[in-house]
N, C-alpha and C positions, 0 to 999 in steps of 0.2 A: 429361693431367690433366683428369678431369670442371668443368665450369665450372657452377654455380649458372644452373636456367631463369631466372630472373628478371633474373641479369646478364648470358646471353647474349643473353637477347631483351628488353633494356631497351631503350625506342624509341630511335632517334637522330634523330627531324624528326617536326616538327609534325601531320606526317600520320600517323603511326605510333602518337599517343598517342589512347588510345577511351575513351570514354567523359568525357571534358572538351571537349568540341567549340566552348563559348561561346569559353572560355580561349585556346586554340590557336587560332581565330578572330584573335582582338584580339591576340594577340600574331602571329601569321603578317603582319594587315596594318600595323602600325605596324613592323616592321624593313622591311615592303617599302617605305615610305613616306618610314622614317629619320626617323621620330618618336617614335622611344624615350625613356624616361626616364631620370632617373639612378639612379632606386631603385626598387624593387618588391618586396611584401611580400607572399608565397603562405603563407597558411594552410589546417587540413586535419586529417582524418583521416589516419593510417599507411598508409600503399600507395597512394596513391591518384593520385601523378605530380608532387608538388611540384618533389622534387631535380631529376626527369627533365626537367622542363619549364625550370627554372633552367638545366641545362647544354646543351639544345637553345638555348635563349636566347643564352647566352655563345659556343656556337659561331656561332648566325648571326647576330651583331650583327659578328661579327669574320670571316666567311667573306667570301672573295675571290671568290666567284661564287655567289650565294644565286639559290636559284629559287623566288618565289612567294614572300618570305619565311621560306623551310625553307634549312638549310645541307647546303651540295652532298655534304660529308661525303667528299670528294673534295681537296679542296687542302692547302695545306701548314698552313694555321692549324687546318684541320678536323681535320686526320690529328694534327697534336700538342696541340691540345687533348685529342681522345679516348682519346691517349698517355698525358698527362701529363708530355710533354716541354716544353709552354710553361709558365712559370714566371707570367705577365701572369692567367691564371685561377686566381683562389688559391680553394682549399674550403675551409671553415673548421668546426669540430665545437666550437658554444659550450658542449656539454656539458661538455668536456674543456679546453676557453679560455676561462675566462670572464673571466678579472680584468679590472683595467682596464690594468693592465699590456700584457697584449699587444695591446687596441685603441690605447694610445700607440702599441706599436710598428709597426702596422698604419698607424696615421695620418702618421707619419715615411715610410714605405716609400708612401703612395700619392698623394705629391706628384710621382714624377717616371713621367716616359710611359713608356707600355709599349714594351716592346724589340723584338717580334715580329709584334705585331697593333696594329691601330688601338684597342681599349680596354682598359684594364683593370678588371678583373673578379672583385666579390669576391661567391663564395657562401657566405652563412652560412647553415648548418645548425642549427635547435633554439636558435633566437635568441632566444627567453624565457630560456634557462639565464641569461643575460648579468646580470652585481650589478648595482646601481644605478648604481654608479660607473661601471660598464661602458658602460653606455649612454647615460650624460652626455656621456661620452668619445666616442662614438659618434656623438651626437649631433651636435657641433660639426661636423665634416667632412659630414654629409650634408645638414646646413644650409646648407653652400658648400661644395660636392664641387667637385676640379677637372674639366676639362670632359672629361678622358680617363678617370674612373670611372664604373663601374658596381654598383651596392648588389643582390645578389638575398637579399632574408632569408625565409629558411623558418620554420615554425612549424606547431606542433601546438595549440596554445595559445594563440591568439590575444588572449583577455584578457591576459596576462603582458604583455605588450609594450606599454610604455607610452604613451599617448596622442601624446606629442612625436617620437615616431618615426614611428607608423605615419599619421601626419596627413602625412609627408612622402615617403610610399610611396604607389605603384599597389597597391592592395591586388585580390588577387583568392581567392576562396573554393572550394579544390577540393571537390567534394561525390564523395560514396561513388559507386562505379559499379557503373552496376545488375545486375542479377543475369544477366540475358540477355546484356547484353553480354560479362560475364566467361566465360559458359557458350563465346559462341562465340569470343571469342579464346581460350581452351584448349582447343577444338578444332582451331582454326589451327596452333597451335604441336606438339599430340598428332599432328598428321597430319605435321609439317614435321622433326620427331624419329622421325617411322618407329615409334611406336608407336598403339594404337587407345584410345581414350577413348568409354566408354558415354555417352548423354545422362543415363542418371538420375544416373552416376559425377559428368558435367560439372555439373547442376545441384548436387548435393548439397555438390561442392565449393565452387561459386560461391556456396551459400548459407552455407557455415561461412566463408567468407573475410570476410563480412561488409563487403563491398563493395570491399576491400582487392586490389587486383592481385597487391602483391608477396604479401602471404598466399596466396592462390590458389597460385601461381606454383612456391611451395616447396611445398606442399602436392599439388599434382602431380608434383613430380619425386620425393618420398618414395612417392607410390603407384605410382609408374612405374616405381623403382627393389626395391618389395616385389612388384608383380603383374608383372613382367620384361614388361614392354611392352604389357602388356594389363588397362587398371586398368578395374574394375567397379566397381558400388554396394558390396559388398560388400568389397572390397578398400579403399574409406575408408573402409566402417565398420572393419574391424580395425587399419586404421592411426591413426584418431583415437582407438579406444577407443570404440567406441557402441554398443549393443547390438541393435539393427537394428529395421528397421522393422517387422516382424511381434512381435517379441519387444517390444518399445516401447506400440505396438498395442493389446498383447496387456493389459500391465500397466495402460493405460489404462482399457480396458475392466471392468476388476478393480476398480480404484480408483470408477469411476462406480459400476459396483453395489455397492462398500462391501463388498467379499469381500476383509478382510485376509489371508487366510489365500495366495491365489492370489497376493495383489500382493503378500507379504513371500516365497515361492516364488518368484516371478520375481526379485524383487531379491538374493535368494543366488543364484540360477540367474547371473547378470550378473558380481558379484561375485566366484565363484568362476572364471567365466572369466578374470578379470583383467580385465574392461573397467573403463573411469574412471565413478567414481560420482557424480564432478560433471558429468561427460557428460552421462550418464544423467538427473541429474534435470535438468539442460537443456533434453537433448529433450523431455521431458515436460511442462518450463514452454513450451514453443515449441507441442508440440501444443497446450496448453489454451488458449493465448494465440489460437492460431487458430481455435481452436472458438468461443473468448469472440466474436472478431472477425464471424466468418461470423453466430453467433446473434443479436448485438447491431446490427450494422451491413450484414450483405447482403454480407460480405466476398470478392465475386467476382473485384473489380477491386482489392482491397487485393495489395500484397506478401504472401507466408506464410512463416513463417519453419521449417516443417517442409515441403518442396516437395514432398515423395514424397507426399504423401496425397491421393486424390482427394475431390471433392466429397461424393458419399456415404458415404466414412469417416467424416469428419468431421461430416457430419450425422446418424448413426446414434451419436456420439461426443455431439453436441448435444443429442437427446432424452434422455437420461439424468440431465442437468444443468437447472439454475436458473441464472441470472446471476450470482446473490450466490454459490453455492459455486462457480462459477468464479473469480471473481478473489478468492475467499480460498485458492483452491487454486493460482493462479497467485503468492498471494504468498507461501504458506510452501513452494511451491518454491524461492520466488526466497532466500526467509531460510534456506533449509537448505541451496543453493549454496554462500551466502556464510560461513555456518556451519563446511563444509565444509575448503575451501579454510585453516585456522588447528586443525582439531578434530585432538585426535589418536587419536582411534578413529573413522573417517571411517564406518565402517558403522554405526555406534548412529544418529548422527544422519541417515542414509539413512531407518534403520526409522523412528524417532521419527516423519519425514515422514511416512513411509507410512500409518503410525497415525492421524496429526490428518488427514491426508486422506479415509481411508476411516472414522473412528471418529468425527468431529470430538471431539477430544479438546478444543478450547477451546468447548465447549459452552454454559458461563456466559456466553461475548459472547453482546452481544444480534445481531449480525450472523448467529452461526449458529443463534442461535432461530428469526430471519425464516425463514432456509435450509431450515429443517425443518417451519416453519407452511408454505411455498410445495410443501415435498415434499407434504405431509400433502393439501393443497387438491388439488393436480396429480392425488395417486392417489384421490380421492370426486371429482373430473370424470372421469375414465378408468373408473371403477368395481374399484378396484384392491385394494379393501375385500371380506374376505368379509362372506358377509350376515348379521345377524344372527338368532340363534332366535328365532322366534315366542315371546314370555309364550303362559302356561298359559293357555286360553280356556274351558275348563271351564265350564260352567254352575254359576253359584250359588248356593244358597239363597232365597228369596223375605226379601225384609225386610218387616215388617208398617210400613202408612205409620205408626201410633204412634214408629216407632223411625227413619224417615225425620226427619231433624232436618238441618234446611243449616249448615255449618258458620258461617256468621254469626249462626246462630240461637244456636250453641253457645257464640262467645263473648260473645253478649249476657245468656245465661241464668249467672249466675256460680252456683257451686257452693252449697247452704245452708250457713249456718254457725248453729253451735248457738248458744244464748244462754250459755252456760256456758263456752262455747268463747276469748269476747270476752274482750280486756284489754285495759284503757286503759293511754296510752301519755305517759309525763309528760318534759316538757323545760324544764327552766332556763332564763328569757330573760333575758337580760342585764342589761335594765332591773329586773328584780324579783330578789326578795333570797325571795321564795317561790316555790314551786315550781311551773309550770303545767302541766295535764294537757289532755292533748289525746286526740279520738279519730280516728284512722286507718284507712283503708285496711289491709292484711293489710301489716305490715312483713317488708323481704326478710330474709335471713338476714345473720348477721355477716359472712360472707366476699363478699358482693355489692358490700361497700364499691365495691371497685375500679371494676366495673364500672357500679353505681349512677354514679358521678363520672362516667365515663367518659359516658353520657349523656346526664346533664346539659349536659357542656362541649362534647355533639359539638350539642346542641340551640341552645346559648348562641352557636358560635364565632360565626356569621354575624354578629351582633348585636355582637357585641365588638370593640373595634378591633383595626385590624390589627396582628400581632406578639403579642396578649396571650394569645389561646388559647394558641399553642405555651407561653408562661411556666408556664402552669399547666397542661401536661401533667403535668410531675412533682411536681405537690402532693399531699402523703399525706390518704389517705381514711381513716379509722375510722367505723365504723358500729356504734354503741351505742340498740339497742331500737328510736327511730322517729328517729334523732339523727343524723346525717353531722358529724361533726369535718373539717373540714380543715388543714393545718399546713403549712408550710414553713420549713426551715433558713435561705432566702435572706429578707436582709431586704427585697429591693426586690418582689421575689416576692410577699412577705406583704403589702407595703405597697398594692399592685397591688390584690390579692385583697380588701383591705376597703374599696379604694374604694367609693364610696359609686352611683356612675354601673354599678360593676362589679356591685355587691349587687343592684339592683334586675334586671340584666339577668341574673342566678341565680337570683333570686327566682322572676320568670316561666317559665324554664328548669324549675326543680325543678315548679312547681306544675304544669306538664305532663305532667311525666314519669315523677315518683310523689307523688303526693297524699298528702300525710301526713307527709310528712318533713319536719323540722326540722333547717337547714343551718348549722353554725357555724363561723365560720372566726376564725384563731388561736389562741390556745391551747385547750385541748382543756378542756371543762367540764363540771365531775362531775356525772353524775345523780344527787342524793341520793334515798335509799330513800324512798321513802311508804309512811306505814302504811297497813292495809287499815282501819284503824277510820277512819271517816267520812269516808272515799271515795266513799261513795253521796252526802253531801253537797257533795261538788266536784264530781261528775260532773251533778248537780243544777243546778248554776248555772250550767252551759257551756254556750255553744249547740249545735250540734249540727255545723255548720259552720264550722270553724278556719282562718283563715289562718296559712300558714308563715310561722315565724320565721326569718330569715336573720338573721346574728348576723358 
């Protein structure tokens, strides 16, 4: 019967585990020393040698002839340890035990000595699962364990595990192992099974295992077992589902120039083969993520998380890009992954990516405005702009200097106006119960109101206290002959507007801005008709320069 790589070549001594070197250190010299603890708490990533390292531990604390601190794996406590015929080394899966039930009955059972070996020996597994009660329960006995037990608690999860335990544990931190090292212990083990494993094969796997051993581990025996002893890059890409590195590359390249048309072709192209489309845009968040790296940071001596690509891919992948559409293109990979993995039409939302990638489809952020002002600069330094046409250079006409006039001359010279042309222009002051006539400036037309107000109050705002412009944005304007009404429904609003501090600072405003006008605010006030019959007598007795009435 075929047996699992990962459990036939699970280490069995401290020498044997790679890439935990500190760990195996500290623990090889304290059993050679026989200053072990009574508890110890290994936390960690998945794969990464926790359990392993727990049952090396339990064998050579209780080996009958340890060399170096490693267990001889040789004698009768080593041989039914790794049986399972000594009962004194209990494994324990707190996934599937968690109550507090079976820590009583654990705590009953580890009062008396072990039967076989000098300790006993309890491995928990996944020892956050544990209820609260669980490890109250727990608690007591490893506060005064008797002197023949041993505590190994594992953990993925290291925050779950409450303070009052792990303060009474050897705590140690397995970290990921690195990619080199998985590369060549799966060549170790490719050569020791009598099959042949490529370097780009061993990298690519070492890098989806994501530092994980046992991942690697079954992930070579599935390509081992589809490529019949001879596993290539290509042989993991059809085993994971990934669309290969030229084909990947390819779509990249599409996606930089913003050619949907190529990069939605490639993604049916993918799809149709059956490969995984969460794969797929994996790979693709992995290239950009290492372009982003190599661009932004010199990412020579970083990890990469796409390991096929050389330096010059990736730099000819860089010129194409800005910063900013990089990591907004690393992130709606990242959201269309996760999209992905729950959608139940897994390819719309592939396309959808494809789209906001090449099209940026979220356009209205200001993030992809910048994106496009830095394109925009990038191609007028490159010269990336065709040129534009010459204007028509033609020779023109001679102007005679009579008709040479500079434009400030023009708007100094104001237009003639007939004498016949003129009307006086009359406004009701509040104070007088008669009518006063005033003369103006050319009044604008009735539909100017608005924008008459308008600046006025952009003239006035500086001078107004703070908050009161905005109040009277929304004040209605009417503009009757040389007259501006102002009004508002609010009464705080209207109360504002006739302040007295507020009138003079419109006052000066309007006399700026158009000379002639007469500004009343509150209720709207009628201009009664004047007759034409002896008007020459009021216009008679006016000066000839009017101050505005603000009302």
């Amino acid at each position: 019967m075929h047996q699992a790589l990962y459990r036939k070549w699970r280490p069995q001594s401290f020498a044997d585990v790679v890439g935990q070197s500190a760990i195996t250190d500290t623990l090889t010299k304290q059993v050679e020393t026989g200053k072990t603890s009574h508890a110890y708490l290994f936390s960690g990533s998945r794969g990464t040698g926790k359990t392993t390292c727990a049952k090396i531990l339990a064998k050579a604390i209780n080996c009958e002839n340890p060399f170096h601190g490693n267990p001889c794996n040789e004698c009768s406590s080593c041989k039914g340890i790794m049986s399972g015929e000594v009962l004194d080394v209990v494994e324990i899966d707190a996934a599937s035990n968690n109550g507090v039930d079976y820590v009583r009955d654990l705590r009953e059972e580890a009062i008396y000595s072990p039967a076989n070996v000098k300790k006993r020996v309890y491995i928990i597994d996944e020892v956050h699962m544990f209820s609260t009660s669980a490890f109250n329960a727990l608690l007591k006995i490893m506060e005064e364990p008797p002197e023949h037990v041993v505590f190994i608690l594992a953990t993925t999860e290291l925050h779950k595990v409450p303070a009052t335990i792990s303060s009474r544990c050897q705590r140690f931190i397995f970290k990921r192992i690195p990619q080199s090292v998985i590369a060549e212990r799966l060549q170790f083990i490719t050569r020791s099974e009598g099959a042949t494993l490529s370097d780009d094969a061993a990298g690519y796997i070492a890098n989806l295992s994501d530092g994980a051993m046992r991942d690697a581990l079954s992930l070579l025996d599935q390509c081992i077992s589809v490529g019949e002893g001879n596993v290539s890059a290509e042989t993991v890409e059809n085993v994971v589902g990934l669309a290969g590195k030229k084909q990947t590359f390819d779509m990249a390249n599409a996606i930089a120039d913003r050619d949907l048309g190529a990069s939605l072709t490639f993604l049916n192209d993918i799809y149709t083969s059956g490969k995984n489309l969460s794969s797929v845009l994996t790979e693709l968040a992995e290239v950009f993520r290492d372009v982003l790296i190599l661009k932004t940071a010199g990412g020579e001596k970083l990890p990469r998380l796409s390991a096929r690509y050389t330096d010059g891919e990736l730099r000819s992948l860089s010129d194409k890009f800005d910063t900013l559409r990089l990591c907004r293109a690393v992130e709606a990979l990242q959201e269309a992954t996760g999209a992905i993995a729950s959608s139940s039409n897994k390819r719309i939302d592939a396309e959808l990516c494809c789209v906001r990638l090449c099209e940026g489809a979220d356009s209205a952020d200001i993030d992809s405005v910048i994106s496009r002002v830095n394109e925009l600069e990038n191609k007028i330094k490159s010269g990336g702009f065709a040129a534009v046409p010459a204007r028509d250079t033609a020779p023109r006409p001679e102007v005679s200097e009579a008709a040479k006039v500079s434009p400030q001359q023009k708007r100094e010279e104001p237009a003639p106006v007939r004498a016949e042309d003129k009307k006086p222009e009359v406004a009701l002051s509040e104070n007088e119960k008669t009518p006063t006539v005033q003369k103006s400036a050319t009044s604008p037309e009735s539909g100017d109101a608005k924008a008459l107000w308008g600046s006025i109050l952009s003239a006035a705002k500086d001078k107004l206290s703070p908050g009161v412009a905005p109040l009277f944005g929304g004040v209605a304007a009417s503009l009757s002959e040389s007259t501006l009404s102002l009004s508002s429904d609010n009464p705080f609003v209207l109360q504002m507007l006739t302040r007295a501090e507020n009138l003079d600072i419109l006052r000066s405003a309007a006399s700026s801005v158009a000379p002639g006008i007469t500004v009343t605010a509150g209720k709207k006030v009628e201009v009664p008709k004047v007759e034409t019959s002896g008007l020459d007598e009021l216009l008679a007795g006016l000066d000839d320069d009017m101050d505005i009435t603000i009302q």
